[in-house]
N, C-alpha and C positions, 0 to 999 in steps of 0.2 A: 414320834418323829420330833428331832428334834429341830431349836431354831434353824440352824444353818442348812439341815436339810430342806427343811420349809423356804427357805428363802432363794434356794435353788430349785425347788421343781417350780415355786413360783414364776421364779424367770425366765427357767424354759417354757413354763409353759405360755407366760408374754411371748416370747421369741416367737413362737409358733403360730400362736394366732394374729400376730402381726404379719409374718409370712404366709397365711392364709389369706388373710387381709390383702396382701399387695397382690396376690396372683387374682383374686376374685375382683380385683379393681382393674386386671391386664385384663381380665377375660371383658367386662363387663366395658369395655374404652376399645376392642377390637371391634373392627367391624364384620357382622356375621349377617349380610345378607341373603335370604334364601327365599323360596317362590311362597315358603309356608307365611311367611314376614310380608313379602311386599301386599301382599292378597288380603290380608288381615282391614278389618276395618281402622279408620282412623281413630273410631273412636276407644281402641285399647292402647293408644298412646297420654287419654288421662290429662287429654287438654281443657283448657277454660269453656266455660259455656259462651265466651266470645268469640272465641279460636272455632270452635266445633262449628256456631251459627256460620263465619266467614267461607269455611271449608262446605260447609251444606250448600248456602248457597250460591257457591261456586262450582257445585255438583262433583267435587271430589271426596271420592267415598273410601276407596284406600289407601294404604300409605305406599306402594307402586306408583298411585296419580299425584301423588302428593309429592314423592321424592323426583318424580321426573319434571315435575315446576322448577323454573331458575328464584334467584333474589328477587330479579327484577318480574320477573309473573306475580311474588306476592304482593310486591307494591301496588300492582295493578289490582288485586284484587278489590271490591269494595269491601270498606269498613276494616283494612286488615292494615292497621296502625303500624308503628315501629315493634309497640311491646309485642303486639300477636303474634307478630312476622318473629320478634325474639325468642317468644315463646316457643311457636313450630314448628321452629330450628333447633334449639334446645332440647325440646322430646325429642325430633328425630335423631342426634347425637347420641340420647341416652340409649338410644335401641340400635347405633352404628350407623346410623344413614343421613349420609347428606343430599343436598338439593342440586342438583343439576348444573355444571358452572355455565 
């Protein structure tokens, strides 16, 4: 193979995984809520051990009791700062879900 071949399948084959890239980032920014998801415990959303203590003792166990909280339900929660509150709002975005307006 020569340079110039080489330097074209490498392109394409950038082009390609780049366009792989963008659709695996549409998919992964869609929101796909489903009964399998809300049911799940919170704790496969891979939150802080601050976040998780807040959420126990607040006796919310999935992410269904989690997502149907507002802003203003975390504020209330004890111990459940700005950053926490940023934090599991942030997980639940990475998995499509937001919080109740």
């Amino acid at each position: 193979m020569d340079k110039s071949m080489r330097e074209e399948f490498i392109s394409r084959l950038v082009e390609r995984v780049a366009h792989d890239l963008l659709n695996l980032q549409k998919e992964m920014n869609a929101p796909n809520i489903n009964d399998v998801q809300i049911s799940q415990p919170v704790s496969v959303l891979g939150l802080s051990v601050r976040a998780q203590n807040v959420l126990k003792y607040a006796n919310i166990k999935t992410i269904g009791e989690l997502a149907n909280k507002t802003h203003h339900d975390l504020r209330l929660l004890n111990k459940c700062g700005p950053i926490t509150r940023q934090e599991i709002i942030a997980k639940l975005k990475i998995v499509g879900i937001k919080l109740r307006d």
